[in-house]
py3Dmol code that shows the C-alpha trace and the ligand (Angstrom):
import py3Dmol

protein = """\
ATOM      1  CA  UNK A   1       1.230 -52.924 117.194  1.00  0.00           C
ATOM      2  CA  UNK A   2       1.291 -52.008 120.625  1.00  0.00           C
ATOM      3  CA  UNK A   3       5.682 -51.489 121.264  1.00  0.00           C
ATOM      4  CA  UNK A   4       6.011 -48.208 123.611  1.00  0.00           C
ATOM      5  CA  UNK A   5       2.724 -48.534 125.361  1.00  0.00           C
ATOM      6  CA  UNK A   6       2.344 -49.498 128.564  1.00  0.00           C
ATOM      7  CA  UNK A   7      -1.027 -51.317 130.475  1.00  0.00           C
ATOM      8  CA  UNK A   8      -2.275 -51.795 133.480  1.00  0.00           C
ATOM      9  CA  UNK A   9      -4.561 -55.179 133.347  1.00  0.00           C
ATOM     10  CA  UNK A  10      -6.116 -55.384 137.014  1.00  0.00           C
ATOM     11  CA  UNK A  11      -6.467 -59.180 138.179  1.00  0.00           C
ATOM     12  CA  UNK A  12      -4.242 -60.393 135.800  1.00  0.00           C
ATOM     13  CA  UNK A  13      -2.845 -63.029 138.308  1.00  0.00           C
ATOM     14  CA  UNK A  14      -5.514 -65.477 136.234  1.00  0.00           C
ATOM     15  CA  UNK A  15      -7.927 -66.213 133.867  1.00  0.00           C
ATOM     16  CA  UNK A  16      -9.266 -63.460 131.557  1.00  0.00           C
ATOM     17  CA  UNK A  17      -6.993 -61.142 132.941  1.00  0.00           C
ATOM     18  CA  UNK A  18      -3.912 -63.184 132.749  1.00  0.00           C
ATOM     19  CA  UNK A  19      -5.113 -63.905 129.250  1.00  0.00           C
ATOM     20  CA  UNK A  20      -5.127 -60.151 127.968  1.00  0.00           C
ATOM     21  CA  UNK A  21      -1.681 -59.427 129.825  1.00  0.00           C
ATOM     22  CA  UNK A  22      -0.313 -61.981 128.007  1.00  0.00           C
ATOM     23  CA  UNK A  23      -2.091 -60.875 124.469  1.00  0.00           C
ATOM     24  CA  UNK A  24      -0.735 -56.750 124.943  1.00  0.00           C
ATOM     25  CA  UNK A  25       2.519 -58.180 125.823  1.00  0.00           C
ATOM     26  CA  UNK A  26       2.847 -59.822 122.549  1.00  0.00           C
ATOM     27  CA  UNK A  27       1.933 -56.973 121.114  1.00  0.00           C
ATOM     28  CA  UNK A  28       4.900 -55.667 122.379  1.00  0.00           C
ATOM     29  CA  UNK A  29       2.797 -53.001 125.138  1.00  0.00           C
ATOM     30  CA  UNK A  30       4.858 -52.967 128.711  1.00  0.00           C
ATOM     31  CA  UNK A  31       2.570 -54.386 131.258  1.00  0.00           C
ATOM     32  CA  UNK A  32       1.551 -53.762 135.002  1.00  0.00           C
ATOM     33  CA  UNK A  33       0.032 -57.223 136.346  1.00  0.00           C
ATOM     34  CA  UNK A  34      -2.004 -57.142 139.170  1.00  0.00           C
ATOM     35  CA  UNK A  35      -4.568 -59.514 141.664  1.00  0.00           C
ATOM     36  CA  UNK A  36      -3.863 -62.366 144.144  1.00  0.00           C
ATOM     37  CA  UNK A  37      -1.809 -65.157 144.275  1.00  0.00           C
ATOM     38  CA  UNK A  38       1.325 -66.951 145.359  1.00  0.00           C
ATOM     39  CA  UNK A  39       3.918 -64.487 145.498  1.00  0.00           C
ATOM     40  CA  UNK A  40       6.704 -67.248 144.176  1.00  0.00           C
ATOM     41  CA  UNK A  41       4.134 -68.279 141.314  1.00  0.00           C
ATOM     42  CA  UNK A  42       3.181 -64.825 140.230  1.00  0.00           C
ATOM     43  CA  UNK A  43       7.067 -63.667 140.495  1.00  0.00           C
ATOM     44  CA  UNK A  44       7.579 -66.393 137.764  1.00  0.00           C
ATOM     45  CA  UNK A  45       4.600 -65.150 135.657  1.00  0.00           C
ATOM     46  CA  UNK A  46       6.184 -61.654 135.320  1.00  0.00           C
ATOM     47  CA  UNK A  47       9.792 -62.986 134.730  1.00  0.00           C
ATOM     48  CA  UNK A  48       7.763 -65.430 131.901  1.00  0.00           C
ATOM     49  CA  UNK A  49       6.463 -62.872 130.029  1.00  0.00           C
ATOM     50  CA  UNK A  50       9.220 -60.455 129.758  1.00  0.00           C
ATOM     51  CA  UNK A  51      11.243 -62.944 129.158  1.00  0.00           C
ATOM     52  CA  UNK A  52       8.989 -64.300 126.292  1.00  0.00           C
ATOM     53  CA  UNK A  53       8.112 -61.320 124.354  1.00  0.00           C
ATOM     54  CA  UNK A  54      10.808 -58.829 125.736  1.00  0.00           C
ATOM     55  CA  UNK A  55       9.010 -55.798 127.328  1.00  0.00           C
ATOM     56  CA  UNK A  56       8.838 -54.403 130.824  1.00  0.00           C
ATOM     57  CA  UNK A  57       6.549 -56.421 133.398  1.00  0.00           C
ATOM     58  CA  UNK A  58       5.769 -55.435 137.152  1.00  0.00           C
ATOM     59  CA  UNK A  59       3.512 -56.752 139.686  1.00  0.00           C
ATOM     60  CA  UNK A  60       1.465 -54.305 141.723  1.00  0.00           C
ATOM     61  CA  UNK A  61      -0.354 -55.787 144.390  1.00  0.00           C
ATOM     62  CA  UNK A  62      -3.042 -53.183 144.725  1.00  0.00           C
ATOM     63  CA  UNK A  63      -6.480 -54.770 146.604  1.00  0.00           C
ATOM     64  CA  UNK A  64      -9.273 -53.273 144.134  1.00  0.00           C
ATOM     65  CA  UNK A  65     -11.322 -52.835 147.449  1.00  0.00           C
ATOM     66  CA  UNK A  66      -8.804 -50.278 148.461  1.00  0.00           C
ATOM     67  CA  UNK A  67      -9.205 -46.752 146.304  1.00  0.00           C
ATOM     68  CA  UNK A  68      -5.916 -45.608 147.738  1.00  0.00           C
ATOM     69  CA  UNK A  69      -4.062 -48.758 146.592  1.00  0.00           C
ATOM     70  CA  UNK A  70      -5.606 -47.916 143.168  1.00  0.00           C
ATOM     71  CA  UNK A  71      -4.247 -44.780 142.917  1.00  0.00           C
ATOM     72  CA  UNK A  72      -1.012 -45.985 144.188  1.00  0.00           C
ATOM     73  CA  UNK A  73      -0.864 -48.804 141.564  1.00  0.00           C
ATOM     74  CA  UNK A  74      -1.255 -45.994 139.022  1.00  0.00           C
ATOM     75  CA  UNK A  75       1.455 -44.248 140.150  1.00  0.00           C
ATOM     76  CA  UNK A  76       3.722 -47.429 140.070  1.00  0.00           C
ATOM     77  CA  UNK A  77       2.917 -47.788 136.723  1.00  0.00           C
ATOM     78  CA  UNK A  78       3.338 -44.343 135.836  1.00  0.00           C
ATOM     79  CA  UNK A  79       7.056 -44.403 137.340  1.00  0.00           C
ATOM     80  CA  UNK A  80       7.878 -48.235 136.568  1.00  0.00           C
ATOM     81  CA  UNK A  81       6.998 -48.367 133.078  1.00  0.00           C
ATOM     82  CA  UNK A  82       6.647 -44.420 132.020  1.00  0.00           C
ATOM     83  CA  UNK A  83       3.231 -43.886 131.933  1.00  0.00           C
ATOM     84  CA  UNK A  84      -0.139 -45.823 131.669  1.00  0.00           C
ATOM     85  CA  UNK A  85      -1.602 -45.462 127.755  1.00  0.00           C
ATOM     86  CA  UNK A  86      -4.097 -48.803 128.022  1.00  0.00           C
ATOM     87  CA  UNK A  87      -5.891 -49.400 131.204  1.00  0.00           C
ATOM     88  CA  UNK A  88      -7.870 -52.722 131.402  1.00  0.00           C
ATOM     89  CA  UNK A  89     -10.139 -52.995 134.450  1.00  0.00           C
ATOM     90  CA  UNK A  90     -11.264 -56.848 134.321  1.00  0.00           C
ATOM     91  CA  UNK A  91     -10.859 -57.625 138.203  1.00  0.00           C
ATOM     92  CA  UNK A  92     -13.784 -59.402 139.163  1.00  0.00           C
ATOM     93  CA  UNK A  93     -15.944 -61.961 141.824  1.00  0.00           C
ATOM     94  CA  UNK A  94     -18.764 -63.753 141.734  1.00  0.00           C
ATOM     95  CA  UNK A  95     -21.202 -64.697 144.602  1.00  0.00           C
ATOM     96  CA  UNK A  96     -24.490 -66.598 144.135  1.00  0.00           C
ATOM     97  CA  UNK A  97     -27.704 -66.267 146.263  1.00  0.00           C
ATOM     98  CA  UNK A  98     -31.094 -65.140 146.118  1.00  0.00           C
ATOM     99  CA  UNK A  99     -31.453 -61.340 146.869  1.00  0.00           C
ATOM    100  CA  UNK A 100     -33.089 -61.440 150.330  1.00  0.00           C
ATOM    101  CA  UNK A 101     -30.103 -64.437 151.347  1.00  0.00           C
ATOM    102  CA  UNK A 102     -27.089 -62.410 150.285  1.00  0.00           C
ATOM    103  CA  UNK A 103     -25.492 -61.309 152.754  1.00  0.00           C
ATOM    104  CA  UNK A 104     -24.381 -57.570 152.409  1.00  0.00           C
ATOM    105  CA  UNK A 105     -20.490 -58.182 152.771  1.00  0.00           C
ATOM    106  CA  UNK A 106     -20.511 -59.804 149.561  1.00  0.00           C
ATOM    107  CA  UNK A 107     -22.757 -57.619 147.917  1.00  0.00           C
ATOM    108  CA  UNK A 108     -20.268 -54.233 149.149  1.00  0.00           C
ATOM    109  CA  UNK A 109     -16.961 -56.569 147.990  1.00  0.00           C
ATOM    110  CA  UNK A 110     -18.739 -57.018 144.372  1.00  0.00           C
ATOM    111  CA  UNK A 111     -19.568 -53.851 144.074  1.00  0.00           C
ATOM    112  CA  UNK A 112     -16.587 -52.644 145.036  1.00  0.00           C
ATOM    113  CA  UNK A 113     -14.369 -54.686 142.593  1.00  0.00           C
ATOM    114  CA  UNK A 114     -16.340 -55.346 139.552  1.00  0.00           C
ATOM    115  CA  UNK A 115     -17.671 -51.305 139.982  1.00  0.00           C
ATOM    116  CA  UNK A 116     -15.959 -49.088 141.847  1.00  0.00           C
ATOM    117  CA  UNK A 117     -12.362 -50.083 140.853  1.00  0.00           C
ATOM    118  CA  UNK A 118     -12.684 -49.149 137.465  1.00  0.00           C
ATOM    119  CA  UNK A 119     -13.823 -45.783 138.365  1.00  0.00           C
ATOM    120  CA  UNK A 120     -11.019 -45.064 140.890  1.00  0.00           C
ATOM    121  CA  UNK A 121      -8.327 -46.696 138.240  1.00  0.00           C
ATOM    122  CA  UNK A 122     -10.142 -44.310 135.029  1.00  0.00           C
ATOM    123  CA  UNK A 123      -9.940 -41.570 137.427  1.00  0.00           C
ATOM    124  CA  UNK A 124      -6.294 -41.644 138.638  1.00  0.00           C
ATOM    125  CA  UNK A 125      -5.323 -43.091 135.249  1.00  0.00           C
ATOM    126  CA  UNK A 126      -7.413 -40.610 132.762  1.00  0.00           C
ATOM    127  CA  UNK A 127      -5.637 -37.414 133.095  1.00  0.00           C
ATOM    128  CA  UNK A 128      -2.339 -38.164 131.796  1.00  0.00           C
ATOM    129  CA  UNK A 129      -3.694 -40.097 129.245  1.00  0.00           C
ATOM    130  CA  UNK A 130      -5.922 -37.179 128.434  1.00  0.00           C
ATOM    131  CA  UNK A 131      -2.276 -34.712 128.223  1.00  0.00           C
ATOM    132  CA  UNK A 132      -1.108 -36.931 125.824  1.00  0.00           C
ATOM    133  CA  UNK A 133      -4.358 -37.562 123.971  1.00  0.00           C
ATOM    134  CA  UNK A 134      -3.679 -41.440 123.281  1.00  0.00           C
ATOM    135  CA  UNK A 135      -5.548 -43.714 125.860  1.00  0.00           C
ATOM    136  CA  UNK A 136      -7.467 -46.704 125.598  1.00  0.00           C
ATOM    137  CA  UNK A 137      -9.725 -48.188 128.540  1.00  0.00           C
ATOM    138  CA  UNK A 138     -11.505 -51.801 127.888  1.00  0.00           C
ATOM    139  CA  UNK A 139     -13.752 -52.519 130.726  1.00  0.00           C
ATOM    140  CA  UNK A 140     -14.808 -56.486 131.429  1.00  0.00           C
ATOM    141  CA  UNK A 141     -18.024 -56.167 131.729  1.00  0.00           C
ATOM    142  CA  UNK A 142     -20.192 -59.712 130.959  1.00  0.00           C
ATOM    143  CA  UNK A 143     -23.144 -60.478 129.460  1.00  0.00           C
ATOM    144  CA  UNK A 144     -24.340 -59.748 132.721  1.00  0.00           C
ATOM    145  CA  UNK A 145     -23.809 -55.822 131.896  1.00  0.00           C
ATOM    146  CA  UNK A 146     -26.625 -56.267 129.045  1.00  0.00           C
ATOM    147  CA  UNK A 147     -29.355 -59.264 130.926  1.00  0.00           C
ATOM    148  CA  UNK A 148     -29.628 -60.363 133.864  1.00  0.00           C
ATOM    149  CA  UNK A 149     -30.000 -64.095 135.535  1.00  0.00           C
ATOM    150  CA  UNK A 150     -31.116 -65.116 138.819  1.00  0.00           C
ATOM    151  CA  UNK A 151     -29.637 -65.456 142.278  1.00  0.00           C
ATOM    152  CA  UNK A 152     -26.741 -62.691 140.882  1.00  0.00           C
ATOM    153  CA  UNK A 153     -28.275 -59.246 142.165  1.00  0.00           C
ATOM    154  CA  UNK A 154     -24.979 -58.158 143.063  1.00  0.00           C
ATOM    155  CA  UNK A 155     -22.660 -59.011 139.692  1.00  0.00           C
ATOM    156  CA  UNK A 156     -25.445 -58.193 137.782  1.00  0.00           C
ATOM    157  CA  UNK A 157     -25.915 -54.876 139.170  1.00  0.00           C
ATOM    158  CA  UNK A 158     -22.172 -53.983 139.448  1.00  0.00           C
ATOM    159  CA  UNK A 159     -21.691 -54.965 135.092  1.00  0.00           C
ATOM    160  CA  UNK A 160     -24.655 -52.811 134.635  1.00  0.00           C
ATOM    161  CA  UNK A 161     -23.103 -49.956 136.136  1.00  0.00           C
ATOM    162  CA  UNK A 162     -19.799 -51.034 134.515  1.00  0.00           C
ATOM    163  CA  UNK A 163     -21.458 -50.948 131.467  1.00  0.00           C
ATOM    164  CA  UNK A 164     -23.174 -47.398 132.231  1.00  0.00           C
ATOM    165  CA  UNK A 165     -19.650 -45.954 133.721  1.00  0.00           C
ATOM    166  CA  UNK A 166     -18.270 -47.110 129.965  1.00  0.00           C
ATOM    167  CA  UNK A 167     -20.691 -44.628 128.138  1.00  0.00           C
ATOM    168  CA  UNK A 168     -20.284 -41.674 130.193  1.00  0.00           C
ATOM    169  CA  UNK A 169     -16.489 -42.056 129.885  1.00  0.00           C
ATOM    170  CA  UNK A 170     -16.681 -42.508 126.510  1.00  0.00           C
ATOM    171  CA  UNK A 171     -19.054 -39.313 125.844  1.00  0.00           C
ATOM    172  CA  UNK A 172     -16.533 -37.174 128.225  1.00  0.00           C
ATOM    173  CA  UNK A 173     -13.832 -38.520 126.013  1.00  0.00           C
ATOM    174  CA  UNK A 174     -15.502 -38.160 122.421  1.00  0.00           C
ATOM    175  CA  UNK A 175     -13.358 -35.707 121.032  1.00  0.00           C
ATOM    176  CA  UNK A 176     -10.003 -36.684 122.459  1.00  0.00           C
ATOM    177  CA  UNK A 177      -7.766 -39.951 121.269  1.00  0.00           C
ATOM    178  CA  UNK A 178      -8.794 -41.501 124.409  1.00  0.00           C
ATOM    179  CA  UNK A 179     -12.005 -43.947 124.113  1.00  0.00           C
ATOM    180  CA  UNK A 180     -13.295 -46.419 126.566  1.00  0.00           C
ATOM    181  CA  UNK A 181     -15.058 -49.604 125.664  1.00  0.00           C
ATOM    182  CA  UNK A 182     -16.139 -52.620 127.570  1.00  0.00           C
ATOM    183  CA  UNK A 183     -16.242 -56.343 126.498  1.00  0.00           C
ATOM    184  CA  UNK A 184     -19.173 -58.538 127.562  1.00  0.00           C
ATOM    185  CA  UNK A 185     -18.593 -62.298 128.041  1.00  0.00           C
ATOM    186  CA  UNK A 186     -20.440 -64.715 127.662  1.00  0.00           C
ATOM    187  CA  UNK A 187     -19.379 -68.217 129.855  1.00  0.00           C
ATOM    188  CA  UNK A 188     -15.983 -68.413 130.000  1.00  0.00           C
ATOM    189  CA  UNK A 189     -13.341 -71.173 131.359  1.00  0.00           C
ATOM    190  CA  UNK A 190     -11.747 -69.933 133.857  1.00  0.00           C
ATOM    191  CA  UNK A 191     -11.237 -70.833 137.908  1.00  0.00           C
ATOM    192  CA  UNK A 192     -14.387 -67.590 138.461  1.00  0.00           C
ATOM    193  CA  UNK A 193     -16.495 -70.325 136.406  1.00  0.00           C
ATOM    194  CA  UNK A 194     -15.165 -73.483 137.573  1.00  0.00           C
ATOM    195  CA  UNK A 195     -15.590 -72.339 140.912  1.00  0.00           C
ATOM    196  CA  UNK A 196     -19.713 -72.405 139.836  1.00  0.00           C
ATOM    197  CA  UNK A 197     -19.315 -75.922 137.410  1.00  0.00           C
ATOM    198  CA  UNK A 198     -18.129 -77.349 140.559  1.00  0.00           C
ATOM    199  CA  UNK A 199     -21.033 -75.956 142.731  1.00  0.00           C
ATOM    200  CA  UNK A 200     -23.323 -77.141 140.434  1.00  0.00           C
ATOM    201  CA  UNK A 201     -21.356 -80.524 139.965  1.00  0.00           C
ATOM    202  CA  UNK A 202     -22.052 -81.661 143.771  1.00  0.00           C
ATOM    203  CA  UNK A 203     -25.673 -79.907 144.354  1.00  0.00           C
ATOM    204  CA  UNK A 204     -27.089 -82.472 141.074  1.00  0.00           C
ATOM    205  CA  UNK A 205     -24.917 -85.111 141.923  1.00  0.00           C
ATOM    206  CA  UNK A 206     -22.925 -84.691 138.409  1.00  0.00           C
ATOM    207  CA  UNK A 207     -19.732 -85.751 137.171  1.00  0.00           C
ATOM    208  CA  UNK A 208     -17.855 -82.914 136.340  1.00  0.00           C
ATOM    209  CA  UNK A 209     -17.272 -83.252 132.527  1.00  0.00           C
ATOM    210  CA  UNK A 210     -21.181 -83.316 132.336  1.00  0.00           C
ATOM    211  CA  UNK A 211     -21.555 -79.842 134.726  1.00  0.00           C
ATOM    212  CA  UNK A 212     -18.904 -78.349 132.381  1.00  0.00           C
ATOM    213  CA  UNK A 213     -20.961 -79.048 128.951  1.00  0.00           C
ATOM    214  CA  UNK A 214     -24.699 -78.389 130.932  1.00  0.00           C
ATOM    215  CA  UNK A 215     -22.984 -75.061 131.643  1.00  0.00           C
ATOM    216  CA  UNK A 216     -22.989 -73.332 128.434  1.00  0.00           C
ATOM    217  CA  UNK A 217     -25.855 -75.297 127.346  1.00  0.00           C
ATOM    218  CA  UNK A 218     -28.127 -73.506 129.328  1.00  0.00           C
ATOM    219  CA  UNK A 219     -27.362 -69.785 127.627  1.00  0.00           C
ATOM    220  CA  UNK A 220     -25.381 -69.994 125.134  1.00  0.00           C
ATOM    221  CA  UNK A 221     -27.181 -71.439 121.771  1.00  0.00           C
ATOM    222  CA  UNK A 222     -23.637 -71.875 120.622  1.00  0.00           C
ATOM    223  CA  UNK A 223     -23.346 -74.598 123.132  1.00  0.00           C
ATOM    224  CA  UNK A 224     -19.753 -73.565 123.732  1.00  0.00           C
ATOM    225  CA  UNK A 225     -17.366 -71.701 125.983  1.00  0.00           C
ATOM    226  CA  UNK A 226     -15.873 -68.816 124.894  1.00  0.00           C
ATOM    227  CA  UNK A 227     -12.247 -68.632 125.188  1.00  0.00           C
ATOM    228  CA  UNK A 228      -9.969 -66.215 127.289  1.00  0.00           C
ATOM    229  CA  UNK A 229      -7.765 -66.066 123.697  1.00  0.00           C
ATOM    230  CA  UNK A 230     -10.787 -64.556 121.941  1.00  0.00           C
ATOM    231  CA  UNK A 231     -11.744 -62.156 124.827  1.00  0.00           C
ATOM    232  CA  UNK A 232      -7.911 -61.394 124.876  1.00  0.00           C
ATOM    233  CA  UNK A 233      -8.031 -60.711 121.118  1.00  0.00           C
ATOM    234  CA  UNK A 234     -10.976 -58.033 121.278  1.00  0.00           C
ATOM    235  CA  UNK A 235      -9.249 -56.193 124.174  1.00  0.00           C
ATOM    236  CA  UNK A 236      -6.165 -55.769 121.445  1.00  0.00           C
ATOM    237  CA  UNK A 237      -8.438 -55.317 118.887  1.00  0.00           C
ATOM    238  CA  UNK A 238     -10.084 -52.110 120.936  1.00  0.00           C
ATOM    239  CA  UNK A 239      -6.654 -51.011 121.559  1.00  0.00           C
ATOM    240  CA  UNK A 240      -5.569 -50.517 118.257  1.00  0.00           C
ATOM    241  CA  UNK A 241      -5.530 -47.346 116.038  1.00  0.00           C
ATOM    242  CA  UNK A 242      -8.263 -49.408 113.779  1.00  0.00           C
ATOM    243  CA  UNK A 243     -10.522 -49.028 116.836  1.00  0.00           C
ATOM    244  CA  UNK A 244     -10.207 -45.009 117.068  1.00  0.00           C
ATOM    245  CA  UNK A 245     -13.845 -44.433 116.952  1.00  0.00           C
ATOM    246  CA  UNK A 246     -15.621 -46.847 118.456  1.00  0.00           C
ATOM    247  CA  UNK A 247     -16.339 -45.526 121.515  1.00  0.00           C
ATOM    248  CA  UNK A 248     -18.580 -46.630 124.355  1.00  0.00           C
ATOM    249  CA  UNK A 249     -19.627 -50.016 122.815  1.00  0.00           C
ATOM    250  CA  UNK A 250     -20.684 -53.099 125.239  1.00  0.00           C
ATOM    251  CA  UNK A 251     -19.203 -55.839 122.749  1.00  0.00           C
ATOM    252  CA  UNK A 252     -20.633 -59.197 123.226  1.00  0.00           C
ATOM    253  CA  UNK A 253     -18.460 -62.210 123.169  1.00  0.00           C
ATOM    254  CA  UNK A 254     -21.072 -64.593 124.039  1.00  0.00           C
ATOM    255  CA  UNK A 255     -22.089 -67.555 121.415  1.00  0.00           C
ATOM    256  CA  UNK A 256     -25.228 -65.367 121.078  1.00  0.00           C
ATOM    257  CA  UNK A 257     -26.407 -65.388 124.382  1.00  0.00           C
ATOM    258  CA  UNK A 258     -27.876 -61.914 123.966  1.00  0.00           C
ATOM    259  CA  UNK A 259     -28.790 -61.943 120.688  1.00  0.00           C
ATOM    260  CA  UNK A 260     -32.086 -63.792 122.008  1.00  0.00           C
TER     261      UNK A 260
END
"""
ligand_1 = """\
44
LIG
P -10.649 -65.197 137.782
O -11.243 -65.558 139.093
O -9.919 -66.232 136.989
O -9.682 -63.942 137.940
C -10.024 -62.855 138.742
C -8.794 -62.030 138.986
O -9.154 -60.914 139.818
C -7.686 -62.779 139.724
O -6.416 -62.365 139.222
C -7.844 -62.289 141.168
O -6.648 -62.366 141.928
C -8.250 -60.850 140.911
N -8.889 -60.221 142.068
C -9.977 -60.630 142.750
N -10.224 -59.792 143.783
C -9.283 -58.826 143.725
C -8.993 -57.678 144.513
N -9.729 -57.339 145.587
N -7.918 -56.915 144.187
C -7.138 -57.253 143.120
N -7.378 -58.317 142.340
C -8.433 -59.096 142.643
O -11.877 -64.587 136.945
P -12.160 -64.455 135.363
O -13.201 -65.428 135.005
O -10.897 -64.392 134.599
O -12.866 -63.031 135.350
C -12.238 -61.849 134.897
C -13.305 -60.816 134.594
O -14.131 -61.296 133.525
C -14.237 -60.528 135.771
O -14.550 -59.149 135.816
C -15.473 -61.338 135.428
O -16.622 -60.801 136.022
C -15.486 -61.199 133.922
N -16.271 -62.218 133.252
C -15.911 -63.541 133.325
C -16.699 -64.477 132.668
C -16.346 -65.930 132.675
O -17.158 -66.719 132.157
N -15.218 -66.329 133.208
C -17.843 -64.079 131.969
C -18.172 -62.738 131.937
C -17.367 -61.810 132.581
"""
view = py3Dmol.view(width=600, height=400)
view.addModel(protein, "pdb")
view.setStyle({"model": 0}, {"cartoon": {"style": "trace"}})
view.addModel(ligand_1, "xyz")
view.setStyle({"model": 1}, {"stick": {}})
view.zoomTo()
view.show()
């Protein structure tokens, strides 16, 4: 569905991320991964999936705190694989404390990653999509774009804007072929969420399969993850041609978390 496109999928090193790399891939879309990791580990990733579904796959190691790394990583694409028709912007970090605890270098990193990125990457990536009018953008967002929960001022602020940076682009884009969209998760497993399992693990003295199922128990009334294939599966889904005109959506995936 996707052959002859290329995408850029920002922290695609793991979890969600790697998840939708690997989904546009098998689509047959060329693919720019990017985020952290161990060079050796993420060198076999890219060889894995061009090997695997036989497109183009680079590695750009653009830090999403740095604008001009951004717009360089854009420009890699560009030249590497042609052009940049799908951007995904699903980079993102957690940090949990109270407002008046959190200490400000956290909040600027959060912001900075789970907001700004996406509005450096839409901005160096828009225009050409815009000259060829065929683009698709699928922000991560989180449920946390739509509610709110405590001791997460900064995510929670950040997906709100992420979610409020998806409907202006959208509008601005209404009458081209580009849209933008963003995806809302609910809980799911990945090492961003096992990294708060495990906090929660040793500050109630839990084993860890119970901290995994008291996890979604406490939002979701489907009592269940969701999975990265499903959040994969709706960023392909607002990729396709089917998906023309829906534009600036927030699409739960969230075992009906915010349909309370
Ligand atoms: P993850 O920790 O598994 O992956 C995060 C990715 O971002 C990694 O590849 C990491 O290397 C990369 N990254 C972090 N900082 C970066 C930086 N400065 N520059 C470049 N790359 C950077 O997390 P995940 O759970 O897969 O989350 C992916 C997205 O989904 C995030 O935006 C997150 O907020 C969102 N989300 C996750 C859940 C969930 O339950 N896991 C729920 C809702 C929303």
């Amino acid at each position: 569905m996707l052959k002859g496109r290329s995408a850029i999928v920002t922290g695609s090193t793991s979890g969600i991320g790697l998840g939708i790399a690997r989904a546009l891939a098998a689509q047959g879309a060329d693919v720019l991964l990017n985020g952290f990791g161990d060079a050796a580990e993420i060198e076999k990733l890219r060889a894995s999936l061009a090997a695997e579904h036989g497109v183009r796959v680079v590695y750009g190691a653009a830090d999403l705190t740095r604008p001009a790394e951004i717009e360089r990583m854009v420009e890699q694409a560009t030249r590497e694989l042609g052009r940049v028709d799908i951007l995904v912007n699903n980079a993102g970090i957690q940090h949990v404390a109270p407002v008046h605890e959190f200490p400000p270098e956290r909040w600027d990193a959060i912001i900075a990653i789970n907001l700004s990125a996406a509005f450096h990457g839409i901005r160096a990536a828009l225009p050409r999509m815009l000259e060829r009018n065929w683009g698709r953008i699928v922000n991560i967002a989180s449920v946390h774009g739509l509610v709110a929960s405590v001791d997460k001022s900064a995510y929670v602020a950040a997906k709100h804007g992420l979610v409020g940076l998806t409907k202006v682009v959208a509008l601005e884009t209404a009458k081209t072929g580009v849209t933008c969209n963003a995806i809302c998760p609910g809980w799911v497993l990945t090492p961003l969420i096992q990294a708060q399992i495990d906090a929660l693990a040793a500050r109630e003295g839990l084993a860890p399969d119970a901290a995994r199922r008291r996890f979604p128990a406490e939002k979701q009334p489907s009592q269940d993850f969701a999975t990265i294939e499903q959040i994969a599966a709706a960023a392909v889904y607002l990729c396709s041609d089917s998906a023309a005109q829906i534009r600036g959506i927030a699409l739960p995936v969230d075992g009906g978390w915010t349909a309370q």
